[in-house]
C-alpha positions in Angstrom: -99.6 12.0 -82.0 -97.7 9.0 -80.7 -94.4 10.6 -80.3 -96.2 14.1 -78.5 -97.9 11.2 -76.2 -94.8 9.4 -75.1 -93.2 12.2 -73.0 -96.1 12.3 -71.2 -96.3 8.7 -69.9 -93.1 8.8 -69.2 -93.4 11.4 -66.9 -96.4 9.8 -65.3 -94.1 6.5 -64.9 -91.1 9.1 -63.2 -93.8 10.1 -60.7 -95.5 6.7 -59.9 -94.2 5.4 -56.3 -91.3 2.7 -57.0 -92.2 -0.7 -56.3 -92.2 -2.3 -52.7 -93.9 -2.9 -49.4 -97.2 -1.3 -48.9 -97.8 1.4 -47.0 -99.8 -0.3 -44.1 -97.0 -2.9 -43.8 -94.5 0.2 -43.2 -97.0 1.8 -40.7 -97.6 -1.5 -38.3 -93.4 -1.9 -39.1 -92.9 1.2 -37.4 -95.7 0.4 -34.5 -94.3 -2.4 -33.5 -90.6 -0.6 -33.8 -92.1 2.1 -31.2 -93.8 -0.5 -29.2 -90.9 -2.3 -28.4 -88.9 0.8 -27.3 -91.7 0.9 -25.1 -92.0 -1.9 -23.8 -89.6 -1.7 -21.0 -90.8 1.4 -19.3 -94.5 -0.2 -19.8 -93.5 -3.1 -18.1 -92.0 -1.9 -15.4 -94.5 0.4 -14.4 -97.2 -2.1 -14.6 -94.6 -4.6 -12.2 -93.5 -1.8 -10.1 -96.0 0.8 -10.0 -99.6 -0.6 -11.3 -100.2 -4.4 -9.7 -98.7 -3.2 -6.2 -101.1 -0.5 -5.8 -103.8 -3.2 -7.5 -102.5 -5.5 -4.4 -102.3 -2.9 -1.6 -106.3 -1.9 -2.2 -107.1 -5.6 -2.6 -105.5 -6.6 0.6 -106.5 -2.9 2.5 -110.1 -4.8 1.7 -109.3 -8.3 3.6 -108.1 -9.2 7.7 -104.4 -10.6 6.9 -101.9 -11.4 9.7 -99.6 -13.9 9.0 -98.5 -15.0 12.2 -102.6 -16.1 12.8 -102.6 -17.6 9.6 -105.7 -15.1 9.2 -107.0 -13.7 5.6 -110.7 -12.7 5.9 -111.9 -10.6 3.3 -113.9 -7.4 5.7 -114.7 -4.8 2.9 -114.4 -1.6 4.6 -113.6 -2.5 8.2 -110.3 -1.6 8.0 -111.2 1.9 6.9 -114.2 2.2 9.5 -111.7 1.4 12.0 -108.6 3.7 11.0 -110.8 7.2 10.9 -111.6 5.8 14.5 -108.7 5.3 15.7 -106.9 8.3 17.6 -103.4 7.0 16.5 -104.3 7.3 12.9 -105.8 11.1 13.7 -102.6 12.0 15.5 -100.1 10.5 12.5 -102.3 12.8 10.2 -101.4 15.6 12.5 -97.9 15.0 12.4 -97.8 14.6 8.7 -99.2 18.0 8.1 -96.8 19.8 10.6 -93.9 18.2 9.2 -94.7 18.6 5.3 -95.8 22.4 6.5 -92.5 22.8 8.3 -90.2 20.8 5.9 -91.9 22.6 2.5 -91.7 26.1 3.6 -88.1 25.5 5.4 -86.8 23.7 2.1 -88.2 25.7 -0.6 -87.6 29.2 1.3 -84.1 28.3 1.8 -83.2 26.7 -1.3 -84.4 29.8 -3.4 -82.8 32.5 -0.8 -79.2 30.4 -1.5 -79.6 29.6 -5.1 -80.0 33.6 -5.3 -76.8 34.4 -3.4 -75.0 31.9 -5.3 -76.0 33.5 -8.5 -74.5 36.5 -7.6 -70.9 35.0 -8.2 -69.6 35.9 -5.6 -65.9 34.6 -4.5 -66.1 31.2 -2.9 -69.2 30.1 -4.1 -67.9 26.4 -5.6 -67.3 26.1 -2.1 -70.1 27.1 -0.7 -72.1 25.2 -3.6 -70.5 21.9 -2.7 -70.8 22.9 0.9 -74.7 22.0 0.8 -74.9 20.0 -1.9 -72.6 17.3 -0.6 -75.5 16.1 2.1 -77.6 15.1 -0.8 -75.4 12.2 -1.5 -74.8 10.7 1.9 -76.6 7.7 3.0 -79.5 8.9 4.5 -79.5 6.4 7.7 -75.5 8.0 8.3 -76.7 11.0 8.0 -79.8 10.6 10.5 -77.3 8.6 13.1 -74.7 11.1 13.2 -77.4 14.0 14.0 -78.9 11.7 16.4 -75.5 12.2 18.6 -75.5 15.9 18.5 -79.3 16.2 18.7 -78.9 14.1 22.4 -78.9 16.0 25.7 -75.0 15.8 26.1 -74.4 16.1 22.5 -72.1 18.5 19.9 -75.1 21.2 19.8 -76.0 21.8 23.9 -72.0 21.0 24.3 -71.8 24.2 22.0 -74.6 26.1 23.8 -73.4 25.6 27.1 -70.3 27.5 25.8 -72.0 30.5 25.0 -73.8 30.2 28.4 -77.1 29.1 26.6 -78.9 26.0 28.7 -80.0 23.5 25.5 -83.4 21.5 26.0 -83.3 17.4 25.3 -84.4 18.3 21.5 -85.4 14.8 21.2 -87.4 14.0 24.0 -90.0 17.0 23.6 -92.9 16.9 21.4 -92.4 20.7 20.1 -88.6 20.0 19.8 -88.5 16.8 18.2 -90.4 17.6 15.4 -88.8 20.9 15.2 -85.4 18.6 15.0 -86.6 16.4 12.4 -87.7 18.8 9.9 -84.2 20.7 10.2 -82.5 17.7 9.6 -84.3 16.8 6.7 -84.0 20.5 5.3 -80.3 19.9 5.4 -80.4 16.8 4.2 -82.3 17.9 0.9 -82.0 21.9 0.5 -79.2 21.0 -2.0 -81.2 19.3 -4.8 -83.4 22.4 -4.4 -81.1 24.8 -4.7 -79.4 23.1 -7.3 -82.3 23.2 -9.3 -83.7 26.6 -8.8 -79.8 28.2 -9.8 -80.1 26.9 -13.0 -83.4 28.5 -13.2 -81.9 31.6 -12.1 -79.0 31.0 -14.9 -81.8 31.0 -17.4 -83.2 34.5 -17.0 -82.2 36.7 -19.6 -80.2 39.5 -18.3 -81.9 41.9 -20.5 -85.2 41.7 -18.8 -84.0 42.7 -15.6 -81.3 45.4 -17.1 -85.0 46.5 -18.6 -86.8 46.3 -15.3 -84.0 48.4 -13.2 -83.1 51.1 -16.4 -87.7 51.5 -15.4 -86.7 52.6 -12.1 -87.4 48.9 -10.4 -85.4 48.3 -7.4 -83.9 44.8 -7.1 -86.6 43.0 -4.5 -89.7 44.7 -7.6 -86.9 43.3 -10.1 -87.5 39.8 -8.4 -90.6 40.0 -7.5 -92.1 41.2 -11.2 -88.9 39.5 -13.3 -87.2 36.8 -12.4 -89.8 34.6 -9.9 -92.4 34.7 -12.9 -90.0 33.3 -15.3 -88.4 30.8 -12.6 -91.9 30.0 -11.9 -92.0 26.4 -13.7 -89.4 25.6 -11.4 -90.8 26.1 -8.1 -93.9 24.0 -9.6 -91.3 21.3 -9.9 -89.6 22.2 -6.7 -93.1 22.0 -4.7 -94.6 19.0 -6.2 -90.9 16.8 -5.7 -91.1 18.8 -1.5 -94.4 17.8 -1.2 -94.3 14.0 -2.2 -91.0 13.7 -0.3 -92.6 14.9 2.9 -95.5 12.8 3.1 -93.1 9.7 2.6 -90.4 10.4 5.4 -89.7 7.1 7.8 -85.8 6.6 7.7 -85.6 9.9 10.0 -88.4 9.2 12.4 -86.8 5.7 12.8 -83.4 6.8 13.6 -83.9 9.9 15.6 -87.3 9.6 17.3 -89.0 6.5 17.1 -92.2 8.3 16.8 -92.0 9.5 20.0 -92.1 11.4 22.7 -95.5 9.9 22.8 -96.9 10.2 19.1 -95.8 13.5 18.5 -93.7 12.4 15.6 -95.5 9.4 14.5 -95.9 10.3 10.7 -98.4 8.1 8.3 -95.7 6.0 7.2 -94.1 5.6 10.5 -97.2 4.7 12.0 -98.5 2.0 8.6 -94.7 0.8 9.4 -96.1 0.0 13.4 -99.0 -1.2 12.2 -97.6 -3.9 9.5 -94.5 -4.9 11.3 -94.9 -4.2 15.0 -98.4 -5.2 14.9 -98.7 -7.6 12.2 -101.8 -6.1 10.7 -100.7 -6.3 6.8 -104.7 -5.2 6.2 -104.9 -2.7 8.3 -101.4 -1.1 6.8 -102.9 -1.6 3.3 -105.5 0.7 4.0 -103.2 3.4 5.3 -101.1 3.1 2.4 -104.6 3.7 0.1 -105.0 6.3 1.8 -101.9 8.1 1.8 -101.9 7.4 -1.5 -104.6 9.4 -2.3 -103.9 12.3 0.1 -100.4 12.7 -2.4 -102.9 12.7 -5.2 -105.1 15.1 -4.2 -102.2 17.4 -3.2 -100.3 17.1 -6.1 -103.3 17.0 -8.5 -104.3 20.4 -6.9 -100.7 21.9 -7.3 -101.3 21.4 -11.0 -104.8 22.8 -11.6 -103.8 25.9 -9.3 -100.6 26.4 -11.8 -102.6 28.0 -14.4 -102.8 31.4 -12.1 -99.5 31.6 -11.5 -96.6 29.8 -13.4 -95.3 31.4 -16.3 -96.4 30.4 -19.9 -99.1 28.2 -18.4 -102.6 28.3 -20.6 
């Protein structure tokens, strides 16, 4: 009986968990291993990201100008006084016709020449580089050197009066100017764009479409059915990043504009830029910046819950 017994323990003893730490001490181990890795990205969002926008609705909330030596908490004054004010109406305004203008321009574009360069065709590391190369050039240089050809005896009316076209003083007319500005912008950014949607395009299996056309599809059903549902995920990304960019323009309205003629051009930030700086009303400008802080919220938060209907693979 005692020998039939002993293999038996002994297998018991070859299954039993060797000797060492416990269990919970390897599990708070590893806890504290994963905190640590992120602990950098949680502290920097809570420095860079999280107590700013703590500060900015504290001080939207008070009367702050330095120069008086002023800091009067108001409560809601400052926004009682912003939805009253025309200026802050008419920066709206702009803000909606540019992100119109610069999203459609942008995300049009940047799809119609990630599509031709997909077609590799000869040239088209040229072309590539061609407009991606604006992406990397200082923005300020890049807004300085179209404010010399946008001017009334600048490179583009020099070039119209060649072909017998009379040019109009692009930045000096409300339609014009604004016009200018978004097409600058597109240029300066429909790179990254396109960029991005190619290597959608890239991604598409071949077989799909050869199975589309072999249906009897012709090439704009092919897109249409094929290849913009599966690149779908990336004009998501491509609208969201447009979007957000748009509503936080100022370098360009600086440089070319000023906000002018008039207000015509006077965007949200351009005009909490007056208000803090020009003005000296570091309250006032808080509450703008809540509030275009929530307007890129609410637009981005509602490009998400309408991606459900219509990006690929989204449940």
């Amino acid at each position: 009986m005692v020998s039939a017994a002993t293999p038996r323990t002994g297998r018991r003893a070859a299954t039993r968990r060797p000797s060492g730490r416990p269990r919970s001490a390897i599990r708070r181990r590893d806890a504290l291993v994963g905190y640590l890795f992120i602990a950098p990205q949680l502290l920097g969002a809570v420095a860079l990201v999280i107590a700013p926008l703590i500060a900015v609705l504290y001080l939207s909330l008070h009367d702050w100008n330095p120069l008086a030596s002023t800091f009067t908490f108001i409560g809601l004054d400052n926004y009682t006084k912003m939805f009253s004010d025309p200026s802050f109406l008419d920066s709206l305004e702009a803000s909606g016709y540019f992100s119109l203008g610069l999203v459609v321009l942008n995300v049009t574009l940047a799809l119609a020449l990630a599509v031709l360069l997909n077609q590799k065709l000869p040239g088209t590391t040229a072309f590539r580089t061609f407009f991606f190369s604006p992406v990397v050039v200082s923005l300020v240089a890049w807004s300085i050197v179209w404010s010399f050809l946008l001017q009334y005896d600048g490179g583009i009316n020099g070039f119209l009066s060649a072909i017998g076209v009379q040019g109009p003083n692009w930045l000096r007319s409300g339609p014009t100017a604004m016009a200018s500005v978004i097409v600058v912008q597109v240029f300066k950014n429909v790179g990254l764009n396109m960029i991005l949607f190619l290597a959608a395009l890239q991604g598409v299996p071949m077989e799909l479409r050869e199975a589309a056309r072999i249906d009897g599809a012709r090439e704009w059903r092919v897109f249409r059915s094929v290849t913009l549902p599966m690149i779908s995920p990336t004009v998501l990304l491509v609208s969201v990043i447009t979007v957000i960019g748009s509503l936080e323009v100022f370098a360009q309205i600086a440089v070319l504009t000023g906000g002018g003629p008039g207000n015509s051009t006077t965007v949200l930030v351009y005009y909490l830029y007056q208000r803090a700086f020009k003005y000296h009303q570091f309250g006032f400008a808080s509450a703008i910046g809540v509030v275009l802080f929530l307007i890129v919220l609410v637009l981005t938060l509602a490009q998400f819950q309408t991606r459900k209907r219509w990006v690929h693979d989204e449940v």
